[in-house]
C-alpha positions in Angstrom: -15.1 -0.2 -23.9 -13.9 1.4 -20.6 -10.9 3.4 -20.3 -8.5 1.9 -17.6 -9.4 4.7 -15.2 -12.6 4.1 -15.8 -12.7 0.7 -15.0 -10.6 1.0 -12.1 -12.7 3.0 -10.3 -16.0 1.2 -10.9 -14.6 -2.0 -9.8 -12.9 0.2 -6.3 -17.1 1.6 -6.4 -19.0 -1.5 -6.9 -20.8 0.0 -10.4 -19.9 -3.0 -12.1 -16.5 -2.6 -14.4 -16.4 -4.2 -18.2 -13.7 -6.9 -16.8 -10.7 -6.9 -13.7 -8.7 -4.4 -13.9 -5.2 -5.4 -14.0 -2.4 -3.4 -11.4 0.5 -3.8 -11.3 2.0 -6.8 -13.7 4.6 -8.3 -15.6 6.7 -7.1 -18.3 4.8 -8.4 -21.3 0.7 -7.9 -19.7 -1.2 -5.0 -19.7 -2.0 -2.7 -16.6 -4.6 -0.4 -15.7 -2.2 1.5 -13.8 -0.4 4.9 -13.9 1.7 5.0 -10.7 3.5 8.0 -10.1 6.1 9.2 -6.8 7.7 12.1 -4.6 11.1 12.4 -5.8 14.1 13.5 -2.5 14.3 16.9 -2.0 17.5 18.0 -4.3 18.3 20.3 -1.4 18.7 17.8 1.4 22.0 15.9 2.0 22.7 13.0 4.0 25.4 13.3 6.7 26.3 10.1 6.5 26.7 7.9 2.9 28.7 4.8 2.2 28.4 1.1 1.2 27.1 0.2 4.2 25.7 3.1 5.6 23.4 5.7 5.1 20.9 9.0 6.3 17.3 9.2 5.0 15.6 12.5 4.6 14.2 12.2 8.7 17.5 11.4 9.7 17.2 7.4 10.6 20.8 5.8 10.0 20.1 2.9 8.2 22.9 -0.2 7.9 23.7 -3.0 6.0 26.2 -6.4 6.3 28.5 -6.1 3.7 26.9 -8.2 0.8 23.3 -7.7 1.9 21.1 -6.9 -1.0 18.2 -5.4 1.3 18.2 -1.5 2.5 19.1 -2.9 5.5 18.4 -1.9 9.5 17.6 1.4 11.0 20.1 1.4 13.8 19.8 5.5 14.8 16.8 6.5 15.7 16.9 10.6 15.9 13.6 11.0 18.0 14.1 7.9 20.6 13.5 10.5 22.7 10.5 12.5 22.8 12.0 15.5 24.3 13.7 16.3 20.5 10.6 16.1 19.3 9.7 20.2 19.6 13.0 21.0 17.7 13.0 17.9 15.2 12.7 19.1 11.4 10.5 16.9 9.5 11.2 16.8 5.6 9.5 19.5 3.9 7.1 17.8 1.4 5.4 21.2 0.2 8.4 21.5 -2.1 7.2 21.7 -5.7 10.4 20.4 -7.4 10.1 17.1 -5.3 6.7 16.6 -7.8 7.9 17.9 -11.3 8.8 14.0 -12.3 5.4 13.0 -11.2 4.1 16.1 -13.1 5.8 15.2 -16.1 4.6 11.7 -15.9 1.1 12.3 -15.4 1.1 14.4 -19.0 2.2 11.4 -20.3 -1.0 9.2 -19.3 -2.7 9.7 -22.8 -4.2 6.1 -22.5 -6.1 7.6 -19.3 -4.8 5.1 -17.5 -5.8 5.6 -13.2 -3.4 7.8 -12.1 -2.0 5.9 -8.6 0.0 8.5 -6.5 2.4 7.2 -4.0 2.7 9.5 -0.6 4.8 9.5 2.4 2.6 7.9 4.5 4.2 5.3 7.0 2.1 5.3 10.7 4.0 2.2 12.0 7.0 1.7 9.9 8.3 5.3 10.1 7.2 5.6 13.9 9.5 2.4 14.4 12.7 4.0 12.6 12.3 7.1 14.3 11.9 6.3 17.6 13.0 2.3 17.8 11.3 -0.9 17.7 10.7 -1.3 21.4 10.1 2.5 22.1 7.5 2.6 18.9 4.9 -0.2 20.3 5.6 1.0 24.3 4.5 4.6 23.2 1.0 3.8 23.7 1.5 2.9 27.0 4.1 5.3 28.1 3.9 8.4 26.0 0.4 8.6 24.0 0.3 12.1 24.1 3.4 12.6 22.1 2.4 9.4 20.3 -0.5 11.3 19.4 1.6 14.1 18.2 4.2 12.5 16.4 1.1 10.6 14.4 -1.0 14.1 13.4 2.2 15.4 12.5 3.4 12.2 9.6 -0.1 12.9 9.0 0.5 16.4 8.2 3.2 15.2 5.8 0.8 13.1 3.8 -1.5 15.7 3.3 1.0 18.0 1.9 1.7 15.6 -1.2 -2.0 14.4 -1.6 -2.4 18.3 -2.3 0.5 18.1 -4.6 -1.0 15.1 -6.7 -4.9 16.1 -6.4 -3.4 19.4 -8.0 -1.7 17.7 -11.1 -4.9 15.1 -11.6 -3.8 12.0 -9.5 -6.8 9.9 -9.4 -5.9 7.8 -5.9 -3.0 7.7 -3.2 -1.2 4.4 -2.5 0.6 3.9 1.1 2.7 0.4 2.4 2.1 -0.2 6.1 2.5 -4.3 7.2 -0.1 -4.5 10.4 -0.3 -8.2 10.9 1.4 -11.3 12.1 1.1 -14.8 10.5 -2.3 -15.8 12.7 -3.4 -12.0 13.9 -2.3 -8.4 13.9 0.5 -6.6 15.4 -1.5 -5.0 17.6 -5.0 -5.2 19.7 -7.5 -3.8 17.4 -8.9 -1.6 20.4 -5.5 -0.2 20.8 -5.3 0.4 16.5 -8.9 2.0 16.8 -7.9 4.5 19.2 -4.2 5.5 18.3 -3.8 4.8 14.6 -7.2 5.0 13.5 -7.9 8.4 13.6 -4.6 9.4 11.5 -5.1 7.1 9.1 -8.9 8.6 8.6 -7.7 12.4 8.7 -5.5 11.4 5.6 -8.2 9.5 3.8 -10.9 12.1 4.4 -8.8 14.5 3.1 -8.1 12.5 0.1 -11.5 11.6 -0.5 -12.5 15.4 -0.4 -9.6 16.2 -3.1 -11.5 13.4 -5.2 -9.3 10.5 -4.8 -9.5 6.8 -3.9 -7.1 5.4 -0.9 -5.1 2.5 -1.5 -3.0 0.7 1.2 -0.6 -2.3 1.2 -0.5 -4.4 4.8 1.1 -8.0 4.8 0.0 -10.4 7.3 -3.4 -11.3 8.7 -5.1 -8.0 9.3 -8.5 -9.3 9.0 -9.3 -7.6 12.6 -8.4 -4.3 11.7 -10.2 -3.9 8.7 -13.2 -2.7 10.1 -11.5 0.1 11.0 -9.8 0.6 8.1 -13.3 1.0 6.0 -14.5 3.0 9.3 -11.2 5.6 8.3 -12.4 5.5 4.8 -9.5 3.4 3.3 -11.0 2.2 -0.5 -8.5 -0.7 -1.3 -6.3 -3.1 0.2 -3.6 -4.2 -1.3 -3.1 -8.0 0.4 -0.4 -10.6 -0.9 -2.0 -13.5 1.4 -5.4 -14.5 1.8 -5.2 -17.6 2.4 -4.3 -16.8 6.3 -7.6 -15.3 6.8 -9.7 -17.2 3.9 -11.5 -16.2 1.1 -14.8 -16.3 2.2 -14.1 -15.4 5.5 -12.8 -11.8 4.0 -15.8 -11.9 1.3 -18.7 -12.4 4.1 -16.9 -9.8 6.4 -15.9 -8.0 3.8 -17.4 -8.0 0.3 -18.7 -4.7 -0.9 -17.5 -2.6 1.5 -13.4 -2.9 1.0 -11.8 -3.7 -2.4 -9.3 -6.1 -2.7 -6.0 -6.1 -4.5 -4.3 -9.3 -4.6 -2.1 -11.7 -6.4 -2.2 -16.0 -5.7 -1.4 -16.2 -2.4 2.4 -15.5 -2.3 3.2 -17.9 1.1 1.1 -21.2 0.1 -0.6 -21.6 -3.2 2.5 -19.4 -5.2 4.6 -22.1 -3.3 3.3 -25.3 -2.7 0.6 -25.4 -5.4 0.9 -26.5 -8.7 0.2 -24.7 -12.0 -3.2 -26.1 -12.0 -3.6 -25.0 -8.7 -2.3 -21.1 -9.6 -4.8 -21.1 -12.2 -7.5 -22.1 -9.8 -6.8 -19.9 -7.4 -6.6 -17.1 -9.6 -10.1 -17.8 -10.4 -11.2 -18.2 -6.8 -10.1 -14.6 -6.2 -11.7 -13.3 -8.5 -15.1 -15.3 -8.1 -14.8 -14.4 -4.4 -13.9 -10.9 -3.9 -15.1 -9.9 -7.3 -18.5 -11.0 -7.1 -19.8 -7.6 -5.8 -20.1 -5.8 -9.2 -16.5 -5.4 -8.4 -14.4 -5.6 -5.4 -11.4 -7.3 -6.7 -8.3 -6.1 -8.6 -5.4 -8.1 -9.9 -2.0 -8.1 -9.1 1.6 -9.8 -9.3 4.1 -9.6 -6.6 6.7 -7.8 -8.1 9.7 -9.3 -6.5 9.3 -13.0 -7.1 12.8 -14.0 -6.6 12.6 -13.2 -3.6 9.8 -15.5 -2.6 10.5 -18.3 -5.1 8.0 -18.3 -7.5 8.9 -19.4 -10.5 8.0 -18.6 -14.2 5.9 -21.2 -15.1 3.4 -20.0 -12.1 3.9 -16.5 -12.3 2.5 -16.9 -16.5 -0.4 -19.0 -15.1 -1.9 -16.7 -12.9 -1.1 -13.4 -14.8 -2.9 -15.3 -18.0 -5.5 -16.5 -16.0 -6.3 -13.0 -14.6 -5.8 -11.6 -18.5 -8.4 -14.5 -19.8 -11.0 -15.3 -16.8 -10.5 -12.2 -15.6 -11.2 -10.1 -19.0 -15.2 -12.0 -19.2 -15.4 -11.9 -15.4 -18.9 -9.5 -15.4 -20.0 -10.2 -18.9 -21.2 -13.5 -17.3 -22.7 -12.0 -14.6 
């Protein structure tokens, strides 16, 4: 029997874990998961805080309709204009009581669970609430120098917590950047490859040499950027559709180069399908994407509300990933 650490990182390897590991799941299922955070620095505080407004730690202005249940909409941006950048003060994430939760937590992990670290790194969400929607995808274009800057430097802040976990024992750093559209990315993938490519490797390099896997969440269909994603030394991918881009599409491009994390599709089969259908697909995944002497990791989305899935579904897939899942490579 493997521990979950264990397992976890032989399936993210391809040496052949004793079943699927299991992330993230529901209350009631087991998980091979430890995730720990960055708490906010106890010394910063917002200039603005109400209801419906409110300052994050790099200064975006975020608001909200009265009712709205979301975090709501950046609507200040403080570097929409480059020439603040010199003076701008980033948030200081070298700050060791920002980590003594995560500390705390990690001494906790007595099942050796795979300790999943979750870092400050945002290359296109936090460009966009810093300098603005329009200015954020113009930059190329316009200002790639300081584009170039502004990216080595929320680089930078990465790096300073991946030192932070690597020092307490983290095992792997998880990061949420959404790169694609419906039917293709956000961006040209010759245009990713040269601006965001690079930062995105300097942080995984780094991670890798600290001994830890890299883990990323992007919605939508990114299947063209992948490539470069492997080629910057990203481990995982943490995908709630497939079905955009197909199954065997992403195995043959794919397979046993990139581990996938993944629940049932969360747009189509989650929705339209029927139980019988969850199940199946459940299997698919794994049976797809698994089929590498690992590859595959299970998952649930964690807000299903949300996204209407119901119980009935969320208990078929979960189970199927517990039961299918658990004999996955004894068969093989």
């Amino acid at each position: 029997m493997m521990t979950s650490r264990e397992r976890v990182q032989r399936a993210i390897k391809f040496k052949k874990p004793d079943r699927i590991p299991l992330g993230t799941m529901p209350p009631g299922y087991p998980t091979d998961l430890h995730s720990v955070g960055v708490s906010q620095d106890q010394n910063w505080q917002p200039k603005t805080k109400t209801d419906l407004q409110y300052e994050d730690e790099f200064g975006c202005i975020w608001t909200k309709l009265l009712g709205d249940q979301t975090k709501g909409q950046v609507t200040f941006n403080p570097l929409s204009d480059f020439s603040k950048l010199d003076d701008y003060k980033f948030p200081d994430y070298t700050n060791p009581a920002r980590y003594a939760g995560a500390r705390a937590a990690v001494q906790k992990n007595t099942e050796d669970k795979f300790v999943l670290a979750h870092v400050p790194l945002s290359l296109i969400h936090r460009l966009e609430y810093l300098r603005g929607h329009e200015a954020a995808w113009m930059d190329p274009y316009e200002h790639p120098e300081e584009l170039r800057r502004l990216l080595h430097r929320l680089s930078d802040i990465a790096i300073d917590a991946i030192d932070r976990f690597a020092d307490m024992g983290a095992h792997g750093i998880m990061s949420c950047d959404d790169w694609g559209l419906q039917d293709r990315p956000m961006i040209s993938p010759a245009m990713f490859a040269e601006f965001w490519k690079p930062a995105y490797q300097r942080v995984y390099r780094h991670a890798h040499r600290r001994g830890m896997l890299t883990l990323l969440h992007s919605c939508g269909n990114i299947a063209d950027l992948l490539d470069y994603f492997i080629e910057a030394e990203l481990d995982v991918i943490q995908m709630d559709q497939q079905e955009n881009m197909g199954l065997d599409n992403l195995a043959a491009r794919f397979g046993g180069r990139l581990c996938f994390w993944c629940p049932v599709d969360i747009q189509q089969t989650m929705i339209r399908g029927t139980v019988a259908d969850v199940r199946a697909y459940a299997r698919r995944l794994m049976d797809t994407l698994g089929k590498f002497n690992g590859g595959f990791m299970a998952q649930w989305y964690a807000s299903p509300q949300a996204v209407q899935h119901t119980e009935e579904k969320i208990k078929a897939m979960c189970d199927e990933f517990v039961r299918y899942g658990g004999g996955f490579y004894s068969k093989q």
